[in-house]
LUMTORVEX-743343 format. One record per residue (C-alpha): residue number from 1; x, y negated, z negated. Coordinates in nm, 4 decimals. Layout:
BEGIN
   seq          X          Y          Z
   NUM          X          Y          Z
...
//
This chain:
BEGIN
   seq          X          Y          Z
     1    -2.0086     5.6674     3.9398
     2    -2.1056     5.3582     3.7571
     3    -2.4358     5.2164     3.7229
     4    -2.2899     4.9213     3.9849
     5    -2.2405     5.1759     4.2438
     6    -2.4552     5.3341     4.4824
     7    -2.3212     5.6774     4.6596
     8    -2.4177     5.5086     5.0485
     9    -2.2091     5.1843     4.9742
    10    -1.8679     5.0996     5.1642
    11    -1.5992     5.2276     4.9397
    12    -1.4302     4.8866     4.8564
    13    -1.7779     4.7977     4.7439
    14    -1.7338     5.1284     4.4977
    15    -1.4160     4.9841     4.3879
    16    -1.5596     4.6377     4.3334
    17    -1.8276     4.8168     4.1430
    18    -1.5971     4.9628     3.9326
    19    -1.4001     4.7167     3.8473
    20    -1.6953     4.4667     3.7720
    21    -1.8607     4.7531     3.4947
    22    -1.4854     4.7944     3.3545
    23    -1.4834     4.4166     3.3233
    24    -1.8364     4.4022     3.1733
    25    -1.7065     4.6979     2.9423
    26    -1.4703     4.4894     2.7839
    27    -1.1713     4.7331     2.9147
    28    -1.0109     4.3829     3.0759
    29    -1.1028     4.0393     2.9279
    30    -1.0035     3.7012     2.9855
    31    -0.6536     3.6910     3.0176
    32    -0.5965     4.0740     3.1062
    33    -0.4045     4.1725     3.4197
    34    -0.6108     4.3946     3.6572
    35    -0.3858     4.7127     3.7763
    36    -0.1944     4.6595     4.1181
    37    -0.3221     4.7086     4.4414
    38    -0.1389     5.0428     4.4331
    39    -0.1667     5.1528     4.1370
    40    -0.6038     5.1307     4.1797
    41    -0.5605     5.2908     4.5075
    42    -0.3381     5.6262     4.3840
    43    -0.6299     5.6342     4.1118
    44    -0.9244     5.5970     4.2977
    45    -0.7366     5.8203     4.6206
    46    -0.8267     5.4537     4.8419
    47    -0.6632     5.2956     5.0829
    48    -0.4429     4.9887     4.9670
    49    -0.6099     4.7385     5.1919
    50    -0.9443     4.8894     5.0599
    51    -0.8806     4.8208     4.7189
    52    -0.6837     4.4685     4.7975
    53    -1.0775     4.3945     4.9715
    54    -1.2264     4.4630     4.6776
    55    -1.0209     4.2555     4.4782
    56    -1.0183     3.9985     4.7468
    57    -1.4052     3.9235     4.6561
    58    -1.3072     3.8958     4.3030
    59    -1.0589     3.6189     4.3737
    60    -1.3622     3.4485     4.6065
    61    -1.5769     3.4085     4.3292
    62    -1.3811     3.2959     4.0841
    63    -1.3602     3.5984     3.8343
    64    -0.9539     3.6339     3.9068
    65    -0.6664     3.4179     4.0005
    66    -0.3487     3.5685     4.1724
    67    -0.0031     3.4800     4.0316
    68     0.2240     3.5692     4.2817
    69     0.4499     3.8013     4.1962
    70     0.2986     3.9133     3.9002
    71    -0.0258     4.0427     3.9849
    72    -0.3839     3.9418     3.9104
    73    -0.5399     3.7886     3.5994
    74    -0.8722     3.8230     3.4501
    75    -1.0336     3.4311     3.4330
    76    -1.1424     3.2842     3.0906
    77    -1.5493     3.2849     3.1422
    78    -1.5758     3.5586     3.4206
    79    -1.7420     3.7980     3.2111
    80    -2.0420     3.5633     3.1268
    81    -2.0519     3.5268     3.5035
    82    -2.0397     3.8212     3.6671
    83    -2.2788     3.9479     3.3973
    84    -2.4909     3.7016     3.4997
    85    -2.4086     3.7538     3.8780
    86    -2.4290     4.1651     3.8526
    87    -2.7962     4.1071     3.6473
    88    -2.9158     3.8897     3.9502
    89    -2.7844     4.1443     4.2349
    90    -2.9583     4.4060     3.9819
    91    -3.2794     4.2365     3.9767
    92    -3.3332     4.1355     4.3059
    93    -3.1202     4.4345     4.4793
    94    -3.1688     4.7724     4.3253
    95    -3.4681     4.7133     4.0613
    96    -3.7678     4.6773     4.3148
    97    -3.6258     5.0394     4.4641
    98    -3.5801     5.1761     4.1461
    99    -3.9397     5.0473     4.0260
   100    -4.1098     5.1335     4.3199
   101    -3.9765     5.5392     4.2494
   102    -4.0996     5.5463     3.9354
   103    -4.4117     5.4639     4.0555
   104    -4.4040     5.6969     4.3194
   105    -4.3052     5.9842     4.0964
   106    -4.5570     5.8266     3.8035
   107    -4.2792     5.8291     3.5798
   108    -4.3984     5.6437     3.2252
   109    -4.1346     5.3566     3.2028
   110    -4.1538     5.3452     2.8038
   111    -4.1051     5.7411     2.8169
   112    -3.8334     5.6623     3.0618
   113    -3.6569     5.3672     2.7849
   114    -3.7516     5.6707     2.5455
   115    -3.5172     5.8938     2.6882
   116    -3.1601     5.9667     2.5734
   117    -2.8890     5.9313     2.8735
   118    -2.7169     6.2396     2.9278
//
């Protein structure tokens, strides 16, 4: 799991999840063809329409185009964007939880910055 994803979200938002942190990774840039709706689905053991969802809300904001009969292409300037997009959701989504457990377990957030990720 990805630091995008959260274990209680719907699966396609998994997927999206995924596919945004392989994005933001650098594993598909501008230009880049995404895998096929199959192909994603016999990988991540998802249903086709799950994964075709997940994509869908790429293609809604922007990130991808569709060029049919080919597949799906990475747009020039979607990585700025969703970085931008994924640090908002971040910010205002998952960081006042997160923040509010480390205060809660009294966790030292410069020990925490400290700390090598296993």
């Amino acid at each position: 799991m990805t630091a995008l994803e959260h274990d209680d979200s719907p699966v396609y938002l998994k997927l999206r999840a995924s596919i945004a942190a392989a994005i933001l990774r650098g594993e598909y840039r501008a230009g880049d063809q995404l895998p096929s709706v199959r192909a994603l689905a016999a990988e991540h053991g998802a249903n086709p329409l799950t994964v075709a969802k997940a994509y869908q809300s790429f293609q809604d904001e922007d990130y991808v185009e569709v060029r049919r009969g080919v597949g799906m292409f990475v747009l020039p300037g979607a990585v700025e964007r969703l970085r931008v997009a994924e640090r908002e959701r971040f910010l205002t989504g998952h960081w006042p939880r997160v923040r509010e457990h480390i205060a809660l377990l009294g966790l030292d957030v410069n020990e925490l910055l400290d700390r090598e990720i296993a």
